[in-house]
C-alpha positions as CSV (number, residue, x, y, z in Angstrom):
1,X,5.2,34.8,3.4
2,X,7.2,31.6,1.8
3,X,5.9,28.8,2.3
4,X,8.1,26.0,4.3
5,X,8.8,23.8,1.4
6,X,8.4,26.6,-1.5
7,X,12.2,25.4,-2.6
8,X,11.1,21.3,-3.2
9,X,7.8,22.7,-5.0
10,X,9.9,24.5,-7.4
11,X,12.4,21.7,-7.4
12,X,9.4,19.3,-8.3
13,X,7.6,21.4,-10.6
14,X,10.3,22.7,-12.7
15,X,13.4,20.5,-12.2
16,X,13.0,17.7,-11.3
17,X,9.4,17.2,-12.2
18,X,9.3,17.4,-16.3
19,X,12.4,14.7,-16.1
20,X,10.7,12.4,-13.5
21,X,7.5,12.3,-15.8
22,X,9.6,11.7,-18.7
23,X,11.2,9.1,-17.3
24,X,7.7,7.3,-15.4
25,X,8.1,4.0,-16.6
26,X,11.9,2.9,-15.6
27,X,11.6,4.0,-13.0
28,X,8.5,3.0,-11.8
29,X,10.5,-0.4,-12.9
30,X,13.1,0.0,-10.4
31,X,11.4,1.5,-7.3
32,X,8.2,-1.3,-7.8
33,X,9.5,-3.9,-5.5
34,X,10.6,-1.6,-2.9
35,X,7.2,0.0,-2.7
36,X,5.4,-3.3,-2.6
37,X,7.7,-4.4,0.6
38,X,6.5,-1.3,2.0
39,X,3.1,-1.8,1.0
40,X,3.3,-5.3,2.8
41,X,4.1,-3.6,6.4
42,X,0.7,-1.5,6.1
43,X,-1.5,-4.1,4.9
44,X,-4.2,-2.2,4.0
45,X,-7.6,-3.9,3.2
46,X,-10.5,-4.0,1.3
47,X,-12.8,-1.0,2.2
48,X,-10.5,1.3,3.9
49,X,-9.2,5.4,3.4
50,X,-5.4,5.2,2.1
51,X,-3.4,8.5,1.8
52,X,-0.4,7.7,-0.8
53,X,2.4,11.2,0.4
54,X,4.3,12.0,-2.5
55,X,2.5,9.9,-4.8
56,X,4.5,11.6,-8.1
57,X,3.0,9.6,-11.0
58,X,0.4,7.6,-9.6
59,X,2.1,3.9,-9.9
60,X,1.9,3.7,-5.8
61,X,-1.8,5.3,-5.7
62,X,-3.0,3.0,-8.3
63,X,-1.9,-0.5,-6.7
64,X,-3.1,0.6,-3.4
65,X,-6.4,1.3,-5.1
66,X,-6.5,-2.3,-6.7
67,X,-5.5,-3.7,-2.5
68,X,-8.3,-1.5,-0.9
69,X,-11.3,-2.5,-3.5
70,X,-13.8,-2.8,-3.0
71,X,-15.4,0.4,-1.5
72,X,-11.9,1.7,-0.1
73,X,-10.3,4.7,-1.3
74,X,-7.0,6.2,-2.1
75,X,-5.8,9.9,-1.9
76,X,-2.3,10.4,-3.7
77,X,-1.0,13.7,-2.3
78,X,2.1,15.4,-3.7
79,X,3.9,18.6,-4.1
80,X,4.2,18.5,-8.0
81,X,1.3,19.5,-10.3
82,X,3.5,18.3,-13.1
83,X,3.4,14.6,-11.5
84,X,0.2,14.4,-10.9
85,X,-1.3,15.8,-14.8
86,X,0.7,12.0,-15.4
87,X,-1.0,10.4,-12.5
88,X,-4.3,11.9,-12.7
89,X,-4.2,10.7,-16.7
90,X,-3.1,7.2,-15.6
91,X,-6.0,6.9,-13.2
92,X,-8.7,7.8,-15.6
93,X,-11.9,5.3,-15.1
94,X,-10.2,3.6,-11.9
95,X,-12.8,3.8,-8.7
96,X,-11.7,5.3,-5.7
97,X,-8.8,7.2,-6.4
98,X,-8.2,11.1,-6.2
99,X,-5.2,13.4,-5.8
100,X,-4.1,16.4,-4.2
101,X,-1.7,18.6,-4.9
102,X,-0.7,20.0,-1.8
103,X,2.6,20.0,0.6
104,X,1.6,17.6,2.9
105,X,3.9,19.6,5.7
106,X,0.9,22.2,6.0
107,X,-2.1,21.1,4.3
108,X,-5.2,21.2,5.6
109,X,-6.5,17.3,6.3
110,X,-9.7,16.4,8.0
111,X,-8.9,15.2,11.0
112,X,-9.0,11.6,11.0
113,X,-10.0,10.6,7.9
114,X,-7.5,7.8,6.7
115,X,-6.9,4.5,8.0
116,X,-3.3,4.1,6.6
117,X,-0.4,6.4,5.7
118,X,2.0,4.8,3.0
119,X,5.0,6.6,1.0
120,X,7.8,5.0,-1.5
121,X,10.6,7.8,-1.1
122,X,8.0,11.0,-0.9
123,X,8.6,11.9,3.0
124,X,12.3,12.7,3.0
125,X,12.2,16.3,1.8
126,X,10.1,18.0,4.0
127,X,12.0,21.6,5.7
128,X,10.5,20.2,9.3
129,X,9.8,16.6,9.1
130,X,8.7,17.1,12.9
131,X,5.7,19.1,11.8
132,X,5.0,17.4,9.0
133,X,4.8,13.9,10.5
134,X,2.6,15.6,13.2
135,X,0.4,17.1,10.5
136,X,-0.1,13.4,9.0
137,X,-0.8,12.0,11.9
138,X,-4.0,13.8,13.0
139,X,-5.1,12.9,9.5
140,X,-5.0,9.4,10.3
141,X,-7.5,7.9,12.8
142,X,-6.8,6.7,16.4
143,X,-4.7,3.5,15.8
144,X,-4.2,4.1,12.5
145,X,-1.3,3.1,10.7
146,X,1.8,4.4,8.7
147,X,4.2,2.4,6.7
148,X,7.2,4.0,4.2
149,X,10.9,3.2,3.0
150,X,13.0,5.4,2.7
151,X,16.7,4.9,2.0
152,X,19.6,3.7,4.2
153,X,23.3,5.8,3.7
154,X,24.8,6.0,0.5
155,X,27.6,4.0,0.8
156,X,24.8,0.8,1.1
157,X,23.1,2.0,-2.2
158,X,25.1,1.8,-5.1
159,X,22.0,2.0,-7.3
160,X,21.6,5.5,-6.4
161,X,26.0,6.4,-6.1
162,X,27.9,4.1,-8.8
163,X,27.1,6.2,-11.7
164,X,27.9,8.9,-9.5
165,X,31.0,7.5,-8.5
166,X,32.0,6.6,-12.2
167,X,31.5,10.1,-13.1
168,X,33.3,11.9,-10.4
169,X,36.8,10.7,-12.6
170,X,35.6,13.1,-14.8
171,X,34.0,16.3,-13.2
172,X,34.5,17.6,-9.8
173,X,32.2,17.0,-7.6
174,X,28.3,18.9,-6.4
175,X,28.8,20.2,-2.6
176,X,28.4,17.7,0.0
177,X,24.5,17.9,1.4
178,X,24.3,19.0,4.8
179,X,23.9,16.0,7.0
180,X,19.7,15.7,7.6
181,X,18.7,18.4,5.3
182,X,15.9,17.8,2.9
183,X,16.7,15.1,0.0
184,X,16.8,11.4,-0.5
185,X,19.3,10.0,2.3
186,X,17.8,12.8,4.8
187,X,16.6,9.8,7.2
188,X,19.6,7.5,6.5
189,X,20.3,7.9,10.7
190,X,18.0,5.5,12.2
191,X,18.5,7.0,15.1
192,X,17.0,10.5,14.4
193,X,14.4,8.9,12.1
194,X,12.8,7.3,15.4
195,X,13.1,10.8,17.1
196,X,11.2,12.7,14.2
197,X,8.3,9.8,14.6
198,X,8.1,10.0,18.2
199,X,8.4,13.5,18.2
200,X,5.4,14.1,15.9
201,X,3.4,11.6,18.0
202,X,3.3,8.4,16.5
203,X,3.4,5.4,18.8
204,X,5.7,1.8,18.4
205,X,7.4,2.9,15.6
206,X,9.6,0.4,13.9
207,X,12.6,0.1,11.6
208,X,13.2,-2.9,9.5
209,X,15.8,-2.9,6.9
210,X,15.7,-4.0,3.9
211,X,18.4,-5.5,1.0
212,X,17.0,-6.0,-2.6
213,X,18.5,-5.8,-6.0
214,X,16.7,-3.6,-8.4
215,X,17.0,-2.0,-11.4
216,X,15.1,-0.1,-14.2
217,X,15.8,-2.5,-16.7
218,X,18.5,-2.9,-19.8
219,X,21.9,-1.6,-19.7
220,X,20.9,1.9,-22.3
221,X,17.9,2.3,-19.9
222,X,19.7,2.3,-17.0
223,X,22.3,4.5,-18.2
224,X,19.3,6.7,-19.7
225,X,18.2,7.4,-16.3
226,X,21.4,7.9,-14.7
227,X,22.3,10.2,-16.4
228,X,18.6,12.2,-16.0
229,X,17.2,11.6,-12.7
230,X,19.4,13.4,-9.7
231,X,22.7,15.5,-9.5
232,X,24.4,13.4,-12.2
233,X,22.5,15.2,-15.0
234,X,23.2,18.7,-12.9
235,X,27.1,17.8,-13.5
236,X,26.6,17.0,-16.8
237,X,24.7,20.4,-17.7
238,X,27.9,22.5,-15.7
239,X,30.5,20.3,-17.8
240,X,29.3,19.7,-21.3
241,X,32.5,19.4,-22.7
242,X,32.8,16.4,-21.1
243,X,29.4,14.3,-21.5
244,X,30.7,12.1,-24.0
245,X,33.6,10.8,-21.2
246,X,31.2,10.6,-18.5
247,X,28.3,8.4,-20.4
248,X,31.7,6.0,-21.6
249,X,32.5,6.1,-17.5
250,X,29.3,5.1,-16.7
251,X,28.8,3.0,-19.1
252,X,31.1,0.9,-18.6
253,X,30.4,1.0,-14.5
254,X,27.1,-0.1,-15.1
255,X,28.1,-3.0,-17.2
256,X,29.4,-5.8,-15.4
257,X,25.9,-5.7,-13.4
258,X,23.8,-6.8,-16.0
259,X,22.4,-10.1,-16.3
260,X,19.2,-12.4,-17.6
261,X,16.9,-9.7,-16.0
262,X,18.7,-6.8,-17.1
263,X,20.6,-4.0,-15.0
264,X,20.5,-4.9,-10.9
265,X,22.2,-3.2,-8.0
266,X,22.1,-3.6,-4.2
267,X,19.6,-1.2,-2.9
268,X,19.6,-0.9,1.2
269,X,16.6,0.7,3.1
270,X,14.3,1.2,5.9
271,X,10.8,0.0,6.0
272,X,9.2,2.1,8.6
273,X,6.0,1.3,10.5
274,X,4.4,3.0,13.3
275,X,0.8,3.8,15.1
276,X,-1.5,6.8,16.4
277,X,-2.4,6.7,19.8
């Protein structure tokens, strides 16, 4: 029998995974201050059980350990073993910190044994996010809390579309996603984010957005990534006659957005909280 979300685990083992550890630390640079607003709607304390979904290399899992010491705990959970020989490697010697690697759509919890959910972008690709949410909650205890961001519609992010954009000049473009299907603007709609949440069980859920500027750091970096980390580098792999076009295009998009703390874009999301009964 396949398993619900045996198409992301391949994804994030085979695809996606190798490039994402490769490229850990920009973009741990540009998704650290979104996390950290995130990680100010859950508040978690000293002393209490975190569960970090879709931890990928640990960066999350490591400064919740650091806001839950002393004598709390942190469980990063996600669907890539590739991730998490990085994470695990990063959290060598730090107390309190474990990981699974497990789909968190299905797995197994113990009922009720974390005070606070948290996820920076690692709850968008699930095949039934009904089920999954529902599965996370009876992991957490009665009143305990949940707290993610997850990103608003792509026409509000260029940090994920302009090199996209700049590209598309170039080479034709991937097939539209299906509207709510698994991947990283899946709970864009506000509307049908609150229904999943409610849905699964989860009480006074909330949805905050959120504006910053981010950015994985100098103008090569940034381009770097672009160019690795989503369907950009796809394109590029169909069309390699014309790479050397498409890094001038977004090149030269990326430009006139770097300043005195290098490469920064608008980024627009959704910090969600919400309780168990």
């Amino acid at each position: 029998m396949t398993e619900p979300n045996a198409a992301q685990a391949e994804y994030w083992n085979l695809s996606a995974g190798p490039t994402w550890a490769a490229m850990q630390a920009p973009l741990d640079r540009q998704l650290a201050p979104l996390g950290r607003a995130a990680m100010a709607a859950l508040d978690p304390k000293p002393g209490e059980a975190i569960l970090d979904v879709g931890c990928g290399a640990g960066e999350t899992t490591l400064e919740l350990a650091g806001r839950v010491a002393p004598g709390g705990s942190v469980t990063g959970l996600d669907i890539s073993g590739t991730l998490l020989d990085v994470a695990r490697r990063r959290a060598e010697g730090v107390a309190g910190v474990r990981f699974v690697e497990a789909d968190a759509q299905t797995y197994g919890f113990e009922a009720g044994a974390f005070d606070g959910l948290f996820s920076r972008f690692g709850v968008m690709f699930f095949a039934d996010p009904v089920a999954a949410f529902a599965n996370l909650r009876r992991a957490l205890k009665p009143g305990g809390r949940l707290a993610f961001i997850c990103w608003r519609d792509p026409s509000e992010n260029p940090i994920m579309t302009l090199p996209m954009q700049a590209a598309l000049a170039h080479v034709p473009p991937p097939a539209p996603p299906t509207p709510g299907a698994p991947g990283p603007f899946a709970f864009a709609d506000g509307d049908r984010l609150r229904r999943i949440l409610a849905d699964a069980g989860f009480r006074d859920v909330a949805l905050t957005p959120h504006a910053e500027k981010v950015g994985a750091g100098d103008l090569e970096t940034s381009v770097g990534l672009a160019l690795k980390v989503g369907p950009l580098g796809g394109l590029l792999r169909e069309n390699p006659d014309k790479a050397g076009v498409v890094i001038d295009a977004v090149r030269a998009a990326l430009a006139p957005h770097v300043g005195p703390e290098g490469l920064r874009l608008d980024s627009a999301t959704w910090i969600v909280t919400a309780r168990t009964p």
